[in-house]
N, C-alpha and C positions, 0 to 999 in steps of 0.2 A: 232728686228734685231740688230745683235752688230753693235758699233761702229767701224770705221774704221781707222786704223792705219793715224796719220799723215803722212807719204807718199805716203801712198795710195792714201789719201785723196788730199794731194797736186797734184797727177796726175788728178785726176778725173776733178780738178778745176784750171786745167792751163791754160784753156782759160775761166775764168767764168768772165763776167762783171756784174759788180752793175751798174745799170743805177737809174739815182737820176734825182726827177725832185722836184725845186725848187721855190717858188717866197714869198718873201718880208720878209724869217723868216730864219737870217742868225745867230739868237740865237741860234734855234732848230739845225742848220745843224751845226755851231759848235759842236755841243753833235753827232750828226753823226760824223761826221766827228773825233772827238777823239774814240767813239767807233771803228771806221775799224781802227784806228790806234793801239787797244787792241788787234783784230785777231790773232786768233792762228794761219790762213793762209791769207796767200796777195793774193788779187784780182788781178787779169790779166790787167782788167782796173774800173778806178770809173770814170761815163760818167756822168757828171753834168751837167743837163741841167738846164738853168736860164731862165726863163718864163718871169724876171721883166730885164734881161740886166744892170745887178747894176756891175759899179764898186766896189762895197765892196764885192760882191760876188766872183767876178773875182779875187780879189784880196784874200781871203781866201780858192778859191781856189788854185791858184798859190801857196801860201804858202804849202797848205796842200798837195799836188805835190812835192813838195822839201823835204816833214818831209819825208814821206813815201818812199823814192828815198832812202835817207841817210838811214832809218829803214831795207829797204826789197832790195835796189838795181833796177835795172833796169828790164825789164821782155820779153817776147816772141814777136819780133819786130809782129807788126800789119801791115794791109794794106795798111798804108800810109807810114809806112819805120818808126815808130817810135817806142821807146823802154819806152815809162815815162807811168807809172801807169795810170793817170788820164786826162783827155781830157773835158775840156770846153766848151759846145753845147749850146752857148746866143742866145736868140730866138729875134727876131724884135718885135715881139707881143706876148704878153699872151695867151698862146695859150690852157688852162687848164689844167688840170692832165692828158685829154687825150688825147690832143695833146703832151703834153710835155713825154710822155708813146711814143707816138706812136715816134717822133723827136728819143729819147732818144734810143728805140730800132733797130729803122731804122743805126742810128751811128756805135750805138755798133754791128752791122749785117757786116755792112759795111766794118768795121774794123778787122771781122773776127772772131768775138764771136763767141762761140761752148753755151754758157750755157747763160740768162740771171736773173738777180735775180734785181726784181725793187720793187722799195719803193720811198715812200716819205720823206719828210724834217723833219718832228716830229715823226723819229721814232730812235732806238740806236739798233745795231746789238749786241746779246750775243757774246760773248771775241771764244768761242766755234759754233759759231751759221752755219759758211759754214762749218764747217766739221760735226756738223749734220745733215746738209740738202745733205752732201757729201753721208752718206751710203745709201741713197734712188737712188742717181743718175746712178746706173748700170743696175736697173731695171724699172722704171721711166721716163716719159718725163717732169713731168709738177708735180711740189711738191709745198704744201704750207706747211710752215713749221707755227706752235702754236706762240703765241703774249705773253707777260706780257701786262697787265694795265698800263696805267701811275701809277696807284697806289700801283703796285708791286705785285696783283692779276693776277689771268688768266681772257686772254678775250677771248671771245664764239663767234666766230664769225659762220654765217650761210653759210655751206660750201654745205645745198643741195638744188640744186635750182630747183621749182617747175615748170616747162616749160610752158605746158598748160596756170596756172595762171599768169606766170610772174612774179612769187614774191620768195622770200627765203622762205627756211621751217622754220617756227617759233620755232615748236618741232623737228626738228632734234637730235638727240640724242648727248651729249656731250663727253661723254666715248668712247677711240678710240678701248679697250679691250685687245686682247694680242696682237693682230698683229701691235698694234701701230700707227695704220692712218685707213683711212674711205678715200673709193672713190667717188669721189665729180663730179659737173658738170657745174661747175663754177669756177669764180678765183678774187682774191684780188691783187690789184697792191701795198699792204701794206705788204710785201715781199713773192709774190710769184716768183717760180723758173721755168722755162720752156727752153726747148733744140731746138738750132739751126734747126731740122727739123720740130719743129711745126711752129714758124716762115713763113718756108717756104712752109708750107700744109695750114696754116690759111691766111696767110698775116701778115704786120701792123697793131698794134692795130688802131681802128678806130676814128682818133682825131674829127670826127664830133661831138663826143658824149659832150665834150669841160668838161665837168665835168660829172660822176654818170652812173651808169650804163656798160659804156666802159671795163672793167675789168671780170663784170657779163659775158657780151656776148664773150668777148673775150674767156674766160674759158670753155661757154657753145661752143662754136666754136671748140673748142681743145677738147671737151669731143666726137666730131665726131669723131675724127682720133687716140682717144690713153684713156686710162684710168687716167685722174688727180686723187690725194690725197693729202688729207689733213696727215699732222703728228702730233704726239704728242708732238712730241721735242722742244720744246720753244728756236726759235732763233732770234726773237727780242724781244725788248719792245717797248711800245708807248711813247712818250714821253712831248706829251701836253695835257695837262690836261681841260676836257672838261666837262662841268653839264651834268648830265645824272638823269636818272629812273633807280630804281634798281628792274628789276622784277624777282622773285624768288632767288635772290643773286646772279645769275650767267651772265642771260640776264639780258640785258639792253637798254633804250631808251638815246642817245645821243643827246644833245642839236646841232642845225644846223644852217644851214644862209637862207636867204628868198632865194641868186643868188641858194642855192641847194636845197630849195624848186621846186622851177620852173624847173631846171634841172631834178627832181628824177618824176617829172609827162612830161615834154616835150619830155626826152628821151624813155619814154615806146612806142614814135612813133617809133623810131630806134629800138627799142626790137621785134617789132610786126615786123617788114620787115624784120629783118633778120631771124622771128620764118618762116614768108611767103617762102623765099628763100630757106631753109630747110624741109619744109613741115609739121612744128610743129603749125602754127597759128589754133587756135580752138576761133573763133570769141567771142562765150559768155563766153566761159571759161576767156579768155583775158580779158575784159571787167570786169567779175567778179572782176580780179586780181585788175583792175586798179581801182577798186571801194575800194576794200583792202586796195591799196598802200595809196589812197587820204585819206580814214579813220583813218590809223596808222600815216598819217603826220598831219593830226588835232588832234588826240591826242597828240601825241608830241609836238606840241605847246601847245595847253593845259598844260602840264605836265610841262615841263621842258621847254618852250618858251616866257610864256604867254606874256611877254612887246612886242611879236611881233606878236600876232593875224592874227590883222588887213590887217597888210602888208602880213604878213603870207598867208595867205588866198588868199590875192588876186592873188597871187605867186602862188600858186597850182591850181585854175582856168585857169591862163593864159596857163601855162606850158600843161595842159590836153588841151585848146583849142589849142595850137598849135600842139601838138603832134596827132591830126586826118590829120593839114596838109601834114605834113609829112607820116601819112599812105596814104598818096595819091598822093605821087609827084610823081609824070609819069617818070621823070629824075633820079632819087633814084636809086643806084646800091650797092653792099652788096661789102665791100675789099674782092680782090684780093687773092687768095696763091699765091707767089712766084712763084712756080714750080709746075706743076699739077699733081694731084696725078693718 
């Protein structure tokens, strides 16, 4: 697909917000934050949520409000009657990635977003990066746009998601071919793009998930009501640098925390209810999966973890024991859409 003229492009993304969700890495969000200042096009709004409620946060972003003011001007008043780029959303509590996802786009909804594009704090948006993701958006709900490495490689992320088992395609194919993207059935909150009507066909992302997972189901949720794709067009980079496994030179195993240990096995309870909800839960197949998922996080400690075994371990037992509670809490309800389809 060609590229699309800067005007164009500015129409397409005159209401897009970046929603950012932040806590305790106000190095990495500086480097965000100078990146959207490189844009070849100004964001409608940057909706910073702060997870940790830091005055230093608050106060970088205030600044970085006022650069951007002087740089691009003022922009299309929002719902609460105002005209300044960026908007502050401090949270009381930590609320994870997926609650500060979910805060974050609830905001920017509110305010009258048309387009969301969210990411995290360690990541830098290409100087070119929304007016790539621009020529997908006429045809398109829901775009993930390609990643650099921290290392200035491409990263491979697993854009097909195995349903049945619950788990990513390992061989997924990497090559997008001519047509330039590959339809996906999932999504990454590490800049994916998605339009005001899914939003309101899916609902809020679902902050129960508090880390992992959230993103996965949110994507596969969106893949009911519209075709997602992944692109080739590389419009961020990563930008914290993390131990990893280099398997085949492309995949890779990334070094993690035991809190996302226990997260990446607790939350496949949340995955199995809303496979139920859908009519996807295949009980052994499921099961399989979650035998997959527990084996691939013991080798990853193994590999790239080993000083935390121990802990490790006991983290990925717990998480699996708790996530059967959850397949069975009587109270348990799947979000909302907005508007019914």
């Amino acid at each position: 697909m060609n590229d699309v003229s800067i005007s164009e492009a500015k129409k397409l993304t005159a209401k897009l917000a970046i929603v950012v969700v932040t806590y305790k890495r106000q190095e990495l969000l500086k480097t965000l934050f100078e990146s959207i200042e490189q844009s070849s096009l100004a964001p409608w709004r940057v909706v910073i949520v702060d997870n940790e409620h830091s005055d230093e946060t608050r106060r970088m972003v205030e600044e970085f409000g006022e650069r951007i003011t002087a740089q691009w001007g003022k922009t299309i008043v929002d719902a609460d009657g105002n005209q300044g780029r960026v908007v502050y959303a401090p949270q009381t509590d930590n609320l994870g990635g997926a609650g500060g996802f979910s805060a974050g786009v609830r905001k920017a909804y509110e305010l009258g977003a048309e387009w969301f594009w969210v990411m995290d704090d360690d990541v830098a948006i290409e100087p070119d990066g929304m007016r790539m993701l621009a020529k997908w958006m006429p045809s398109h709900d829901v775009i993930q746009g390609s990643r650099y490495d921290y290392d200035g490689g491409p990263f491979y992320w697993q854009y097909d998601f195995i349903v049945p088992l619950g788990i990513p395609n390992p061989i997924a194919p990497a090559a997008f071919g001519h047509a330039g993207y590959r339809v996906m059935n999932t999504l990454c909150f590490e800049g994916g793009l998605f339009r005001r009507d899914i939003v309101e066909k899916v609902g809020f992302p679902d902050p129960r998930f508090f880390i992992y997972w959230d993103d996965t189901i949110y994507g596969y949720l969106a893949s009911k009501v519209t075709n997602p794709i992944v692109v080739a067009d590389r419009v961020m980079r990563r930008t914290r640098t993390i131990g990893n496994w280099d398997i085949a030179g492309l995949r890779q195993l990334n070094s993690t925390s035991d809190m996302n240990r226990y997260h990446i096995m607790r939350n496949r309870g949340y995955m199995a209810r809303y496979f139920m909800a859908n009519g996807d839960y295949r009980p052994f197949l499921f099961a399989m999966g979650t035998v997959a998922t527990f084996a691939k996080e013991v080798i990853r400690l193994v590999a790239v973890d080993r000083e935390h075994v121990g802990s490790g371990l006991k983290k990925l037992v717990a998480g699996w024991w708790d996530s059967r509670a959850l397949m069975h809490d009587p109270d348990w309800k799947p979000i909302q859409p907005l508007k019914q389809r």
